[in-house]
FIMAR-214253 format. One record per residue (C-alpha): x, y, z; residue in one letter; residue number from 1. Coordinates in steps of 0.25 Angstrom, whole numbers, plus 5000, padded with zeros to 4 digits. Example, Ala and Ser with C-alpha at 12.3 -4.5 7.8 and 13.67 -1.06 7.14 Angstrom:
# FIMAR-214253
     xx     yy     zz   r     k
   5049   4982   5031   A     1
   5055   4996   5029   S     2
//
This chain:
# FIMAR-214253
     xx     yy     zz   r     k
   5000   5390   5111   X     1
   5006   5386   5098   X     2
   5020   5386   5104   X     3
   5015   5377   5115   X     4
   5009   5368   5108   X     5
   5022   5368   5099   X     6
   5030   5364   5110   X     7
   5022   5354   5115   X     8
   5022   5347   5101   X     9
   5037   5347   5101   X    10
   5037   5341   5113   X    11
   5029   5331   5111   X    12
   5037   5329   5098   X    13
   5051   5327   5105   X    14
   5044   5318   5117   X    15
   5038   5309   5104   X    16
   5052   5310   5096   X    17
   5060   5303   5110   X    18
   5049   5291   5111   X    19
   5050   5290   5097   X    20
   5067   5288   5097   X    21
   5067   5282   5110   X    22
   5067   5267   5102   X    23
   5078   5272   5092   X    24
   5086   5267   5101   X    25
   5082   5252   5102   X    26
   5090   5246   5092   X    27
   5093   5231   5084   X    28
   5105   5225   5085   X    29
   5110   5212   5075   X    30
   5120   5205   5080   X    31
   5128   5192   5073   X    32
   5139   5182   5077   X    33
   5146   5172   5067   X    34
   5146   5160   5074   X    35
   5160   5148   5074   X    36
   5166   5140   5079   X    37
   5180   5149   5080   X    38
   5173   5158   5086   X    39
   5170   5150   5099   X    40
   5179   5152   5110   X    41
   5186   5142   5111   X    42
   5184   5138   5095   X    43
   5180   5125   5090   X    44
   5180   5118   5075   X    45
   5165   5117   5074   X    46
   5160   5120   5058   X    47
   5149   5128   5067   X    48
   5145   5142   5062   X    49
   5133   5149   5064   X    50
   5129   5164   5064   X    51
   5120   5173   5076   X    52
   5112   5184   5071   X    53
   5104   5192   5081   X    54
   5098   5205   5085   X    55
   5097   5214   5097   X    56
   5085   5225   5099   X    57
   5091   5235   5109   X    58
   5077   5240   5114   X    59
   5071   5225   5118   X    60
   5086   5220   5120   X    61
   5082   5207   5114   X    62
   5092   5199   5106   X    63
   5088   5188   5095   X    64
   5097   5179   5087   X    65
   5097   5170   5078   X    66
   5110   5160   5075   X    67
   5112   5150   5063   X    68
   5122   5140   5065   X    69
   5129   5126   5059   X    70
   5138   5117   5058   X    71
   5141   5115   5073   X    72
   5147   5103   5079   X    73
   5132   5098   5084   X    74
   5120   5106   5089   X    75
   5119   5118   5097   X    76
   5117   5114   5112   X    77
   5118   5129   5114   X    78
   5121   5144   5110   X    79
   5121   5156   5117   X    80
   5125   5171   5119   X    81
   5138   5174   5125   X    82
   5145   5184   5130   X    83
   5150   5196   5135   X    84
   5164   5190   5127   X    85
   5171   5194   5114   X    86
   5176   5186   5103   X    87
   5185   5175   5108   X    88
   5178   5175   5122   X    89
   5168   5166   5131   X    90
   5157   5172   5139   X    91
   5144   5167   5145   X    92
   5131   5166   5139   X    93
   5122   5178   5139   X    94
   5111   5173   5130   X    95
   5108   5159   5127   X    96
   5100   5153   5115   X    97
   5089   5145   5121   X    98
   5080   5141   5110   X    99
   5086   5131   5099   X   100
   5098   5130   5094   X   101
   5097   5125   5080   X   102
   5099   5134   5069   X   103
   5094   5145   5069   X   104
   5096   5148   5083   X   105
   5086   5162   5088   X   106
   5086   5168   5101   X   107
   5081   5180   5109   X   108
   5086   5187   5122   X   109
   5084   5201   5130   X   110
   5097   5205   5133   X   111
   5102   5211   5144   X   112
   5108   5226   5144   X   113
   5121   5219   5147   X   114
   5118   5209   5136   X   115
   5116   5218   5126   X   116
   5128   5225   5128   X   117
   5137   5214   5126   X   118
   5130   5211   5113   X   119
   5131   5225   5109   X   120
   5145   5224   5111   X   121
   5150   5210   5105   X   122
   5151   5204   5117   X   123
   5141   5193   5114   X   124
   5144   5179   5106   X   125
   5135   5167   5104   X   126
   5140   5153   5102   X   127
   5133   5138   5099   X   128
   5136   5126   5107   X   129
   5139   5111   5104   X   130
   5140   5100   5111   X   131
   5153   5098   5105   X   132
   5157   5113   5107   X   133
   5150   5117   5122   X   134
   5157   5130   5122   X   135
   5151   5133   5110   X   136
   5153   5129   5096   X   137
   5152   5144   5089   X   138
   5151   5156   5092   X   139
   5150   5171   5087   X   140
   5153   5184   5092   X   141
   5138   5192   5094   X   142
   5142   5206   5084   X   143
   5134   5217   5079   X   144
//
């Protein structure tokens, strides 16, 4: 009787031990980009410069950020998630900054599988428009 009720404990144990690891898995990411204006693709001569910190939480898949920036040309009539590119290239916008865009910039998205992916792997830049620079005015590469 001992031994079964031994057995079943041990069991119970190991079936309590997986739902307890099971979240060990969910993780929080921090991301950061630099942003300029040589940066941009093509670049410009804007005194612009501004920094994106953000953080990613692998079990929600949401992604918030916060981006500082000066010194551009005029105010921001838009900013945005790009990507999948590297350094030195273009791509389309993946995530958009929809609320203000003063200083401090904050945002949040759920991220697509996909998504995340590119972001995990540097594929991701963010970049502040101007009317005087519409393809945008600086930009940074999204990094770990």
């Amino acid at each position: 009787m001992n031994t079964i009720l031994f057995r079943t404990g041990l069991a119970s144990l190991a079936a309590a031990s997986l739902l307890i690891a099971a979240p060990a898995f969910a993780e929080m990411q921090t991301y950061k980009a630099t942003l300029t204006s040589a940066a941009q693709v093509p670049p410009n001569d804007s005194k612009g410069m501004g920094t994106l910190t953000s953080t990613y939480d692998t079990a929600t898949k949401k992604l918030t950020w916060s981006v500082t920036f000066s010194g551009l040309s005029g105010p921001a009539t838009a900013a945005h998630f790009h990507g999948p590119a590297a350094a030195g290239a273009n791509a389309g916008v993946v995530v958009p900054q929809k609320d203000g865009l003063t200083s401090p910039m904050k945002g949040e998205a759920t991220l697509t599988d996909a998504q995340a992916a590119d972001l995990q792997g540097g594929k991701w830049y963010f970049n502040i428009h101007t009317e005087a620079n519409k393809g945008g005015e600086i930009r940074g590469q999204v990094t770990k």
